[in-house]
Biopython code that builds the backbone (N, CA, C, O; Angstrom):
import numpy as np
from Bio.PDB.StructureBuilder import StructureBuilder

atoms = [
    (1, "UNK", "N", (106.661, 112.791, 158.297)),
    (1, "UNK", "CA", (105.569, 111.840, 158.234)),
    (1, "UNK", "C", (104.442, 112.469, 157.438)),
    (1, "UNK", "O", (104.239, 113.682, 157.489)),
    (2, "UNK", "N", (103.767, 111.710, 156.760)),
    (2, "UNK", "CA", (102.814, 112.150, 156.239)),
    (2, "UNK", "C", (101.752, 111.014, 156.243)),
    (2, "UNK", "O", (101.686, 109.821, 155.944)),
    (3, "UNK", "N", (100.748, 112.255, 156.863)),
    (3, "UNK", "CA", (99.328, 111.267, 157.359)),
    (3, "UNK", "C", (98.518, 111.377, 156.192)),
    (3, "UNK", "O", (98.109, 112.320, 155.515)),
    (4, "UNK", "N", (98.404, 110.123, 156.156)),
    (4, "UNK", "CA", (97.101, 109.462, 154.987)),
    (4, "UNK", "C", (95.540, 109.679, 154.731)),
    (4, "UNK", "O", (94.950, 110.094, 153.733)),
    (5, "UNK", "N", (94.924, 109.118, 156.382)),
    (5, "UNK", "CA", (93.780, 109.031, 156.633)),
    (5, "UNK", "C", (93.762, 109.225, 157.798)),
    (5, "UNK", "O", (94.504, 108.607, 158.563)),
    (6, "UNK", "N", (92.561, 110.497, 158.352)),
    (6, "UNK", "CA", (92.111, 110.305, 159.688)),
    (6, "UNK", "C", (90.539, 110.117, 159.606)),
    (6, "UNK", "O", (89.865, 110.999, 159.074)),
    (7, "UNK", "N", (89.929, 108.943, 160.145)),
    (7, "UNK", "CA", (88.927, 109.083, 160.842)),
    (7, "UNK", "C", (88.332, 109.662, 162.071)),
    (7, "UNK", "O", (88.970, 109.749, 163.120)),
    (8, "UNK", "N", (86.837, 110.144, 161.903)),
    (8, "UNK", "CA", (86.295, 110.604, 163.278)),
    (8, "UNK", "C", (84.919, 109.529, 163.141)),
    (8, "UNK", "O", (84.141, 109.289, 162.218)),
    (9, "UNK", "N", (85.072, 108.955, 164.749)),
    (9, "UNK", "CA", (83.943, 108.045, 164.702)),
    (9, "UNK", "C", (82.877, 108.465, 166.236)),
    (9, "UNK", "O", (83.319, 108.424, 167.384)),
    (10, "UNK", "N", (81.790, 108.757, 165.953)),
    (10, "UNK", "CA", (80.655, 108.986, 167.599)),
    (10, "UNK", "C", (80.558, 107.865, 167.997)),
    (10, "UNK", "O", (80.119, 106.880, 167.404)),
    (11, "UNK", "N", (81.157, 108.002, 169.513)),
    (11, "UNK", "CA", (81.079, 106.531, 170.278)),
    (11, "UNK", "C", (79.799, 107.404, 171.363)),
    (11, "UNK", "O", (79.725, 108.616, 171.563)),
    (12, "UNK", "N", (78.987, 106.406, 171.868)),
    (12, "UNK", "CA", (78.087, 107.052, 173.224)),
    (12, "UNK", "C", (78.455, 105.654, 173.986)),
    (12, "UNK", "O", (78.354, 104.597, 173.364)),
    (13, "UNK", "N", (78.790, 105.671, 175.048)),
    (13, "UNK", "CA", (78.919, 105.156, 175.845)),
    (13, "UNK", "C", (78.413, 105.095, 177.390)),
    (13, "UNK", "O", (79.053, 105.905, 178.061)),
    (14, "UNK", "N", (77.481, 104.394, 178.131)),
    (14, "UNK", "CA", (76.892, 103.925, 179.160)),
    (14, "UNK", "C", (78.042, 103.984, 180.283)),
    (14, "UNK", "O", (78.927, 103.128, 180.250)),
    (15, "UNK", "N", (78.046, 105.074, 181.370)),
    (15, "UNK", "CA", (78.855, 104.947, 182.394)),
    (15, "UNK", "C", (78.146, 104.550, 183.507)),
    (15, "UNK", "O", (76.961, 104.759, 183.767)),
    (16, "UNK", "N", (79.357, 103.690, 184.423)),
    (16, "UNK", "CA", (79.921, 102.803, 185.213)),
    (16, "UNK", "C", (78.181, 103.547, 186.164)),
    (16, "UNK", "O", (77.206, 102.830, 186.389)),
    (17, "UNK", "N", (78.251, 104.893, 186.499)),
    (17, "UNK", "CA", (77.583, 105.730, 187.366)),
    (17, "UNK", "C", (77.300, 107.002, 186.953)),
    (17, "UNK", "O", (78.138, 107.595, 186.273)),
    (18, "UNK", "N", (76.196, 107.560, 187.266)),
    (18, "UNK", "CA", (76.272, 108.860, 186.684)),
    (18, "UNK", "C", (77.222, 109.799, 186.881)),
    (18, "UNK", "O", (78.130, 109.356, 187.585)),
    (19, "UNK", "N", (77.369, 110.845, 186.563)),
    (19, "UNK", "CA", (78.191, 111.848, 186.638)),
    (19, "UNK", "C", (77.295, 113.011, 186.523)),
    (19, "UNK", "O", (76.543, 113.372, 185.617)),
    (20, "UNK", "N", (77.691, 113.708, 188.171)),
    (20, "UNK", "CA", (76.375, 114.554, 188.461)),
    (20, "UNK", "C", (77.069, 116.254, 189.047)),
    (20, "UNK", "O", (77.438, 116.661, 190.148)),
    (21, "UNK", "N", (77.006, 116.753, 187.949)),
    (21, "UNK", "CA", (76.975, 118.038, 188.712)),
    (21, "UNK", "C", (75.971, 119.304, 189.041)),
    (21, "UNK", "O", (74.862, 118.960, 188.631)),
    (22, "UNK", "N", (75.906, 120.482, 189.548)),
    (22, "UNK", "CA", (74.796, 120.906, 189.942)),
    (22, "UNK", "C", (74.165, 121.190, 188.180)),
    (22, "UNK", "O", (73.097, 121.704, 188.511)),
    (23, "UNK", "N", (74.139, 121.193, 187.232)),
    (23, "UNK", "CA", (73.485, 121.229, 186.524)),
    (23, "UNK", "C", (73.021, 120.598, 186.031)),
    (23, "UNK", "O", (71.869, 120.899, 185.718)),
    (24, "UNK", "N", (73.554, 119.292, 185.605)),
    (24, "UNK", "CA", (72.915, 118.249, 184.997)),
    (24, "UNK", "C", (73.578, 116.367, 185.515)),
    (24, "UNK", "O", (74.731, 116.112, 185.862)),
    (25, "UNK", "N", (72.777, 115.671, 185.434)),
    (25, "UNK", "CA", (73.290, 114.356, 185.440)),
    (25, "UNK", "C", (73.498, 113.752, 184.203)),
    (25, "UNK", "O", (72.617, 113.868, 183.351)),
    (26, "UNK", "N", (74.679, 113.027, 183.917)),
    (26, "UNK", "CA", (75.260, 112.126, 182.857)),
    (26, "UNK", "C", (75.506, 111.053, 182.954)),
    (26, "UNK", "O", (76.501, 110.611, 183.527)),
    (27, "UNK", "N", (74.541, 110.334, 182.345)),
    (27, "UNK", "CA", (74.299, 108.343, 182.367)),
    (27, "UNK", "C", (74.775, 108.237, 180.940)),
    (27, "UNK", "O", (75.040, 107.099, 180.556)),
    (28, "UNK", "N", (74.897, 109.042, 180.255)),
    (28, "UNK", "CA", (75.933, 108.289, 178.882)),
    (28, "UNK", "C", (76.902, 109.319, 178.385)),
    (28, "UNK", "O", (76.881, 110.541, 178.534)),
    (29, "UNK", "N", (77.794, 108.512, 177.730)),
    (29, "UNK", "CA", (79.091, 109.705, 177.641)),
    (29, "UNK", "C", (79.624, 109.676, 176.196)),
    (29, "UNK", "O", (80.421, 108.846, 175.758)),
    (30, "UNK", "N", (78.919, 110.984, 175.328)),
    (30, "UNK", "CA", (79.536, 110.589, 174.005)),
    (30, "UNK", "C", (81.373, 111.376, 173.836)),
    (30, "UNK", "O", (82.031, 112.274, 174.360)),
    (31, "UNK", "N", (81.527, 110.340, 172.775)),
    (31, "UNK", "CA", (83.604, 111.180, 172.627)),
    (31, "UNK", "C", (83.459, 110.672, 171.121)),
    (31, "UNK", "O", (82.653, 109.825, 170.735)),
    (32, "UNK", "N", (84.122, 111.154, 170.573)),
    (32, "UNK", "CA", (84.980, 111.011, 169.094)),
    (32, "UNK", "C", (86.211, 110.582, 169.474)),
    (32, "UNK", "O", (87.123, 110.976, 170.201)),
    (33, "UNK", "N", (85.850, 109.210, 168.429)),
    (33, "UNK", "CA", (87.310, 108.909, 168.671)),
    (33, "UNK", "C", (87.820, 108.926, 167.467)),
    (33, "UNK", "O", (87.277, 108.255, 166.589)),
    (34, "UNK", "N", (89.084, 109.777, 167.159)),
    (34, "UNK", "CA", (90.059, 109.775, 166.263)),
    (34, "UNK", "C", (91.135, 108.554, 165.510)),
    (34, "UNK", "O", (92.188, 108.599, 166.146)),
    (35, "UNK", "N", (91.202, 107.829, 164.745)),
    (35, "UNK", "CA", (92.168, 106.839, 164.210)),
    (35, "UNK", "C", (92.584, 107.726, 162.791)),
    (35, "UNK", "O", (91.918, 108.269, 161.910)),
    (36, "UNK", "N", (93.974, 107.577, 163.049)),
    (36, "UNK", "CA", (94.779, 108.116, 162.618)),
    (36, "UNK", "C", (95.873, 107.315, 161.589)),
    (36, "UNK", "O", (96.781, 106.754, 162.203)),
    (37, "UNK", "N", (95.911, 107.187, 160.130)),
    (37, "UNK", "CA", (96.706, 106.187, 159.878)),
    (37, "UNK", "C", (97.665, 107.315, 158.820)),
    (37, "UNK", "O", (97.305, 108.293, 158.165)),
    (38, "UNK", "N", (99.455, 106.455, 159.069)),
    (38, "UNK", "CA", (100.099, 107.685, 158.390)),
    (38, "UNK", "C", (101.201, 106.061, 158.285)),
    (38, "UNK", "O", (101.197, 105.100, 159.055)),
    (39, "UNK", "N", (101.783, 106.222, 157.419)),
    (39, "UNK", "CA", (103.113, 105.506, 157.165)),
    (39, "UNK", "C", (103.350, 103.624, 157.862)),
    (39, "UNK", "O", (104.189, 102.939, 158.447)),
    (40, "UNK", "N", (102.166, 103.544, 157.366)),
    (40, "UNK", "CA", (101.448, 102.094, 157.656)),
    (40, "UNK", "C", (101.035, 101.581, 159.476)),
    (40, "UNK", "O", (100.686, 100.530, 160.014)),
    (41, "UNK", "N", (101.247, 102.632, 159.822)),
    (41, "UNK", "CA", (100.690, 102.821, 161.286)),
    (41, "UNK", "C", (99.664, 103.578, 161.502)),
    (41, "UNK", "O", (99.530, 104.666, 160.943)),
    (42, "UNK", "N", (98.782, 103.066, 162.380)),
    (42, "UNK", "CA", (97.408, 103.528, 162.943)),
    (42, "UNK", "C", (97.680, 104.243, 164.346)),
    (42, "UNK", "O", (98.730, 103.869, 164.869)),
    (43, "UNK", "N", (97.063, 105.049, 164.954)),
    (43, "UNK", "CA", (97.091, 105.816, 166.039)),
    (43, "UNK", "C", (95.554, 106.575, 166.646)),
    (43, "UNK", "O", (94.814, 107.381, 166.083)),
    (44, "UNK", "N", (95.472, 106.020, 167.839)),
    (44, "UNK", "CA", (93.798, 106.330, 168.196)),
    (44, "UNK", "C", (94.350, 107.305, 168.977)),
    (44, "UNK", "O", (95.498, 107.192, 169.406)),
    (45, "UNK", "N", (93.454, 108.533, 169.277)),
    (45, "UNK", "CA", (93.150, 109.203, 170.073)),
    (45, "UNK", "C", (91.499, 109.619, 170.528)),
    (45, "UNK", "O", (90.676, 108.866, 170.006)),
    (46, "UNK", "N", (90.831, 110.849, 171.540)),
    (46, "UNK", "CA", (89.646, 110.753, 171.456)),
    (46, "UNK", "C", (89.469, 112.298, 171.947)),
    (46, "UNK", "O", (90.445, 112.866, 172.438)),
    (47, "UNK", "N", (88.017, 113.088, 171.792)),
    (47, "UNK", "CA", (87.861, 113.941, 171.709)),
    (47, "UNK", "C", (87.265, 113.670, 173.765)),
    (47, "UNK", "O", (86.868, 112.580, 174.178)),
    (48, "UNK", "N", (87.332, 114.423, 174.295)),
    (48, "UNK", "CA", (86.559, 114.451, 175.389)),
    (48, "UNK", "C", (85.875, 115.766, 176.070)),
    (48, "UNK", "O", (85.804, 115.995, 177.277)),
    (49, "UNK", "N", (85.274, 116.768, 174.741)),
    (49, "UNK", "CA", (84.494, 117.109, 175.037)),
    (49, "UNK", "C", (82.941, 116.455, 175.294)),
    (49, "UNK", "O", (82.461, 115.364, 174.986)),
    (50, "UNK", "N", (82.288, 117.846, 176.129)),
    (50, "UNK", "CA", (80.733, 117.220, 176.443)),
    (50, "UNK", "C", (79.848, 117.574, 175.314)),
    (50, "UNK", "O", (80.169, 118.305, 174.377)),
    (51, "UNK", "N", (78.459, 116.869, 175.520)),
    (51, "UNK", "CA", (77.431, 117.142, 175.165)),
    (51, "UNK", "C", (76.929, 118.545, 175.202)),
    (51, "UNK", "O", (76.222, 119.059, 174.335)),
    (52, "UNK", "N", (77.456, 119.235, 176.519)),
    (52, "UNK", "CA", (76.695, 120.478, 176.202)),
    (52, "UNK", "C", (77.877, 121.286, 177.039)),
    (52, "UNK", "O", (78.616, 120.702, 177.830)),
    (53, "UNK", "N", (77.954, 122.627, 176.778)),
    (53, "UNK", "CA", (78.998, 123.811, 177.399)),
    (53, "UNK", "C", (78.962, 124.111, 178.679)),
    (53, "UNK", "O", (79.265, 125.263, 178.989)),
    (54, "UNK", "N", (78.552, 123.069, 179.824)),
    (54, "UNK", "CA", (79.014, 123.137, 181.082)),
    (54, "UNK", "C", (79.863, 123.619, 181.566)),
    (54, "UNK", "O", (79.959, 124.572, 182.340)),
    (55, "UNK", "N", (80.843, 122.681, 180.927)),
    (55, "UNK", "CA", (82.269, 122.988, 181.365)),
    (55, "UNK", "C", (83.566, 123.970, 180.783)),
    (55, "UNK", "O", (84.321, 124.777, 181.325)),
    (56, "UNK", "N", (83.401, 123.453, 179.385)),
    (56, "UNK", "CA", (84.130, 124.659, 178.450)),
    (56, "UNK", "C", (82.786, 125.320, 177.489)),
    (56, "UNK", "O", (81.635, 125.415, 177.916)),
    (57, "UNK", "N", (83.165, 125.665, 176.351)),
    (57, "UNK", "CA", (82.353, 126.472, 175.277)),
    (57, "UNK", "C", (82.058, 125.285, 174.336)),
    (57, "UNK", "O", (81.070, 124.953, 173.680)),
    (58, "UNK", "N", (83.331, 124.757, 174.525)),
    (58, "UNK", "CA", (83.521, 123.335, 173.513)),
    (58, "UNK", "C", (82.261, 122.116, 173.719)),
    (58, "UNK", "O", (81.914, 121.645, 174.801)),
    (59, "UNK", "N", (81.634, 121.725, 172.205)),
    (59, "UNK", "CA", (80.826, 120.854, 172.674)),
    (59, "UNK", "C", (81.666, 119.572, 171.780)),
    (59, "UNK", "O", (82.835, 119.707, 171.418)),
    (60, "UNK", "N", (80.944, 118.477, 171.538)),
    (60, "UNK", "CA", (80.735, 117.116, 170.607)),
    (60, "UNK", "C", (80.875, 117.553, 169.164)),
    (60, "UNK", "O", (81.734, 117.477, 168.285)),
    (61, "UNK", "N", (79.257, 118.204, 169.353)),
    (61, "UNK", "CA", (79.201, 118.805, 168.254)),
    (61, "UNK", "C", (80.348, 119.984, 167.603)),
    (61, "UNK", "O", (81.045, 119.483, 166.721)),
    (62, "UNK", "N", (80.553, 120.973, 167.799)),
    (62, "UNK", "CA", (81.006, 121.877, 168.080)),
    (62, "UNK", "C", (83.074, 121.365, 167.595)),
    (62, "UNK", "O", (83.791, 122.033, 166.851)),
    (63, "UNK", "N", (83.380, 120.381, 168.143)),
    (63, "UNK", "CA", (84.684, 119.945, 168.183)),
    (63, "UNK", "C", (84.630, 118.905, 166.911)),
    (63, "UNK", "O", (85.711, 118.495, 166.488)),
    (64, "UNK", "N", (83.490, 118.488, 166.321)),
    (64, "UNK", "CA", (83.448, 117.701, 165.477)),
    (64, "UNK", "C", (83.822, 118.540, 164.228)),
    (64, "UNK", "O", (84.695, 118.113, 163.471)),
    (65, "UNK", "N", (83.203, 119.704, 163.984)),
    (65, "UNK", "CA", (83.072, 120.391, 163.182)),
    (65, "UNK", "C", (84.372, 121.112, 162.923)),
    (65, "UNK", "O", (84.580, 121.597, 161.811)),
    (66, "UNK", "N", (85.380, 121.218, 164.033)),
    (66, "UNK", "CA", (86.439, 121.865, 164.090)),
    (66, "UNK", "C", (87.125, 120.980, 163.188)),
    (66, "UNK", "O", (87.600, 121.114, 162.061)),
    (67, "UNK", "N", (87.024, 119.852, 164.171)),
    (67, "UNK", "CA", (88.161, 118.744, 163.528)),
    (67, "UNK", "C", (88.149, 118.624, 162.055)),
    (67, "UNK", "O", (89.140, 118.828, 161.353)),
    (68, "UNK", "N", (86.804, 118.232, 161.555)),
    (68, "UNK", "CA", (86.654, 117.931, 160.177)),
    (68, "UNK", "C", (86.616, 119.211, 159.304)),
    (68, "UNK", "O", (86.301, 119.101, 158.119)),
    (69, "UNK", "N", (86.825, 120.037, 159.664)),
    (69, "UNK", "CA", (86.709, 121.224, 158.731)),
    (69, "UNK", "C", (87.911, 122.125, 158.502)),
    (69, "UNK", "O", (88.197, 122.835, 157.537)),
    (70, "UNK", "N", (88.550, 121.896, 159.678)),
    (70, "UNK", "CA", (89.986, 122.861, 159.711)),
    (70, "UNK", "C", (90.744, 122.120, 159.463)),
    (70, "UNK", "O", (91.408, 121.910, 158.448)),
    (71, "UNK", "N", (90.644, 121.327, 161.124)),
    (71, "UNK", "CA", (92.406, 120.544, 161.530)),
    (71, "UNK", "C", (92.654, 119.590, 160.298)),
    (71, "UNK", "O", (93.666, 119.544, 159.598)),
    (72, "UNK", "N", (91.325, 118.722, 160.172)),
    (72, "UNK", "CA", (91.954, 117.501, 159.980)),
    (72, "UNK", "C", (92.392, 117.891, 158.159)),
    (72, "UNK", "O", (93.029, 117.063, 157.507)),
    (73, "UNK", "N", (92.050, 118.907, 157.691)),
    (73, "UNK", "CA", (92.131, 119.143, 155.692)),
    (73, "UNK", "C", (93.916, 120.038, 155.955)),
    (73, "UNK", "O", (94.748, 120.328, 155.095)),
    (74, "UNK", "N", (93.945, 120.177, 156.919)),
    (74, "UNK", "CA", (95.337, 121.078, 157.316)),
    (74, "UNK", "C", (96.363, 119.648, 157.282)),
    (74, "UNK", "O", (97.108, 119.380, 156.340)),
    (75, "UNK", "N", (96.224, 118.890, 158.421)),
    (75, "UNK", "CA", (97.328, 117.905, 158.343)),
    (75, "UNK", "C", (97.415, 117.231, 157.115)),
    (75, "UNK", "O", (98.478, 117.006, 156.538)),
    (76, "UNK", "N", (96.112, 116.854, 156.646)),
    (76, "UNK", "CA", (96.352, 115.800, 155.501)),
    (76, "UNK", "C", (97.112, 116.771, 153.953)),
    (76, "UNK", "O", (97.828, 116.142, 153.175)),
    (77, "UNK", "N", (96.886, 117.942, 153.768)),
    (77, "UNK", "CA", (98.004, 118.615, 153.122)),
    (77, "UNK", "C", (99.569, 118.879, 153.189)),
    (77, "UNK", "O", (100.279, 119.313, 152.282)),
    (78, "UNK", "N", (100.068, 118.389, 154.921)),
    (78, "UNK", "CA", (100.884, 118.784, 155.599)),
    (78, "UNK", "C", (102.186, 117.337, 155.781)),
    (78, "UNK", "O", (102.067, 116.126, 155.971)),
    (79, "UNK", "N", (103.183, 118.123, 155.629)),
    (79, "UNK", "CA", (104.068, 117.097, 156.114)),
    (79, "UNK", "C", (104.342, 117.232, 157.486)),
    (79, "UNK", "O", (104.483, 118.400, 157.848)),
    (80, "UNK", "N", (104.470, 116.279, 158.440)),
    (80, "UNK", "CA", (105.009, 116.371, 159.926)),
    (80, "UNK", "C", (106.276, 115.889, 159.836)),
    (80, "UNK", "O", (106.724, 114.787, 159.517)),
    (81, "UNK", "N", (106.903, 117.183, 160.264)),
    (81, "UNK", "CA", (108.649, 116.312, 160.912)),
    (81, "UNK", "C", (108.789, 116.007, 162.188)),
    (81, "UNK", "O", (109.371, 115.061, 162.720)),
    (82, "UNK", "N", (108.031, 117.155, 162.760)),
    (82, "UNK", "CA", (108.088, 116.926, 164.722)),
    (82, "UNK", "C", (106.753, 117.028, 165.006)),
    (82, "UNK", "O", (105.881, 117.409, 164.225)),
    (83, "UNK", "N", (106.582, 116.604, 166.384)),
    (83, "UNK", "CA", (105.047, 117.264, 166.916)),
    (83, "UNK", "C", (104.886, 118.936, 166.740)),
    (83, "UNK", "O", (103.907, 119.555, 166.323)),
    (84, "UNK", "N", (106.301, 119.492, 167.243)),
    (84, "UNK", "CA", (105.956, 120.903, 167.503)),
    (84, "UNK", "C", (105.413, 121.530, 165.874)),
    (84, "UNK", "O", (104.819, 122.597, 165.721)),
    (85, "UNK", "N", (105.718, 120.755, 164.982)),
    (85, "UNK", "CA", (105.330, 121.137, 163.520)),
    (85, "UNK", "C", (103.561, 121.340, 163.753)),
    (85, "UNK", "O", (102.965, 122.368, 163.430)),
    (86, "UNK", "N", (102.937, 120.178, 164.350)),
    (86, "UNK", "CA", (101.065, 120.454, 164.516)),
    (86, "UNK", "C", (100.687, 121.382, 165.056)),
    (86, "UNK", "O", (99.547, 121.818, 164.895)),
    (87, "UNK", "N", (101.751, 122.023, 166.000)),
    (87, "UNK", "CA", (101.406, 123.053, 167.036)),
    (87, "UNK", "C", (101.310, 124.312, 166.095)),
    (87, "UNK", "O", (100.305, 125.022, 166.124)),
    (88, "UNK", "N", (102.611, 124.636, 165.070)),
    (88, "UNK", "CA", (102.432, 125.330, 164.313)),
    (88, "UNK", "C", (101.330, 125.361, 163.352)),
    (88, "UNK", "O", (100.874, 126.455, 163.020)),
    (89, "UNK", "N", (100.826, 124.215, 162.842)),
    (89, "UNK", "CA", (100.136, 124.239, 161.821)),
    (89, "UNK", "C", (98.636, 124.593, 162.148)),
    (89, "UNK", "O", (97.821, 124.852, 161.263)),
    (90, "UNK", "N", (98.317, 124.581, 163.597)),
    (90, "UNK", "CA", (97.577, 125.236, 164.472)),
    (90, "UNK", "C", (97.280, 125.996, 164.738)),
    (90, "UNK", "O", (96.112, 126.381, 164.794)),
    (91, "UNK", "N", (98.345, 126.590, 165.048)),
    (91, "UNK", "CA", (98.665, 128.154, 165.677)),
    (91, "UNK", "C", (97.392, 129.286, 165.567)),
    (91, "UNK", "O", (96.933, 129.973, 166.480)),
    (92, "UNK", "N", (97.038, 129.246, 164.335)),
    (92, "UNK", "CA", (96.361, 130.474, 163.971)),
    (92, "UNK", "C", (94.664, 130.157, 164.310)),
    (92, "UNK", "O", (93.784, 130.976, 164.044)),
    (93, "UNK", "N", (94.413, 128.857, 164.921)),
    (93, "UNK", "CA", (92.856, 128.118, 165.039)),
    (93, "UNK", "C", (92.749, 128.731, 166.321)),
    (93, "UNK", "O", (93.294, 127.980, 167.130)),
    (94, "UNK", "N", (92.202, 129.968, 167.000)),
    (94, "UNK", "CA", (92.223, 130.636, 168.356)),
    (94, "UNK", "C", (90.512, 130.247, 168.296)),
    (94, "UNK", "O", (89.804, 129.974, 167.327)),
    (95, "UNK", "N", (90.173, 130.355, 169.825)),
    (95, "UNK", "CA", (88.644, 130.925, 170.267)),
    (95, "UNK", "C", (89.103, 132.440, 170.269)),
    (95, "UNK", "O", (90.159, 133.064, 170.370)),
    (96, "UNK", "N", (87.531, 132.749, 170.076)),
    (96, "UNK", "CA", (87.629, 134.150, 170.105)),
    (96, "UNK", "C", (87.832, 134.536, 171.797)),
    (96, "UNK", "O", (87.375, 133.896, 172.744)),
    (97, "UNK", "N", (88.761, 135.935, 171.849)),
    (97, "UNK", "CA", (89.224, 136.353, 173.266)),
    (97, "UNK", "C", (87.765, 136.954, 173.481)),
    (97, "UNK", "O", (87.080, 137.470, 172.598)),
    (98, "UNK", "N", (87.358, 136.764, 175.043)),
    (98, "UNK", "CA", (86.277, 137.157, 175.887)),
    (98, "UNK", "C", (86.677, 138.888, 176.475)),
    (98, "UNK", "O", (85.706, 139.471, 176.958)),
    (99, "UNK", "N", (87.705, 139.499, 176.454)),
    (99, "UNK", "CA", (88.279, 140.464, 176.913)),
    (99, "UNK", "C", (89.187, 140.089, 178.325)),
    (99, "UNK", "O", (89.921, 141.012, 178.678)),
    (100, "UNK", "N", (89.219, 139.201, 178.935)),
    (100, "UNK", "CA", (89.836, 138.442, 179.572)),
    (100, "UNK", "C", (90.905, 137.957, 179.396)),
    (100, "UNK", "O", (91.525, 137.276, 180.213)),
    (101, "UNK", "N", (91.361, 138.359, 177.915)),
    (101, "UNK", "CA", (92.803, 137.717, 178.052)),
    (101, "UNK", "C", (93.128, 136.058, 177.694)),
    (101, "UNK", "O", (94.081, 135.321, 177.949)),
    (102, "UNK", "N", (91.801, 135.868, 176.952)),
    (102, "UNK", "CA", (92.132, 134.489, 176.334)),
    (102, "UNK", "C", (92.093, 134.801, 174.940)),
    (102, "UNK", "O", (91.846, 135.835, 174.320)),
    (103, "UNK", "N", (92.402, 133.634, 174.609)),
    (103, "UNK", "CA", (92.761, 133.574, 173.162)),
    (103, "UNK", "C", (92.812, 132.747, 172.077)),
    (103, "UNK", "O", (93.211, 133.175, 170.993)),
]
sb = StructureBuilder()
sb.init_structure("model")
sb.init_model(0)
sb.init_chain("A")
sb.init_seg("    ")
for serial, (resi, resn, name, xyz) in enumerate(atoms, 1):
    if name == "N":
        sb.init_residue(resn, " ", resi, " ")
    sb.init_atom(name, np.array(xyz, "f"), 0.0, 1.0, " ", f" {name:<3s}", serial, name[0])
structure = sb.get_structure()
């Protein structure tokens, strides 16, 4: 397969209720959502990082920049035969290890 066009679009979205943990409360919820068009088919997906590094390191920002700068100039050069092919074409995009043993 070979993908054509991916878009990244900022959605903010107004939730149902806040979402409250001891650090902060969240009354709106931004995501990127991904559309994906390759071989006359479209395919949405969405980013669901946060606004800010609460939870992971990963922000909005932060994942936007990934996407459009690495991933997404990698696939669109790339032919896909399988999924496990993205995994490869990946492979080498690490966070830096904390000494902990991540990677």
């Amino acid at each position: 397969m070979r993908i054509e066009q991916v878009s990244l679009r900022l959605l903010k979205m107004k939730l149902k209720q806040p979402f409250v943990t001891a650090l902060e409360t969240v009354n709106e919820r931004k995501i990127i959502l991904v559309e994906v068009k390759a071989e006359g088919e479209t395919g949405y997906g969405e980013c669901l990082a946060f606004e800010t590094p609460w939870y992971t390191e990963e922000t909005i920002e932060s994942a936007y920049t990934i996407l459009s700068s690495l991933l997404i100039p990698r696939l669109l050069r790339s032919t896909i035969e399988h999924p496990r092919d993205v995994h490869q074409l990946f492979q080498s995009i690490k966070r830096k290890s904390n000494g902990k043993g991540f990677n």
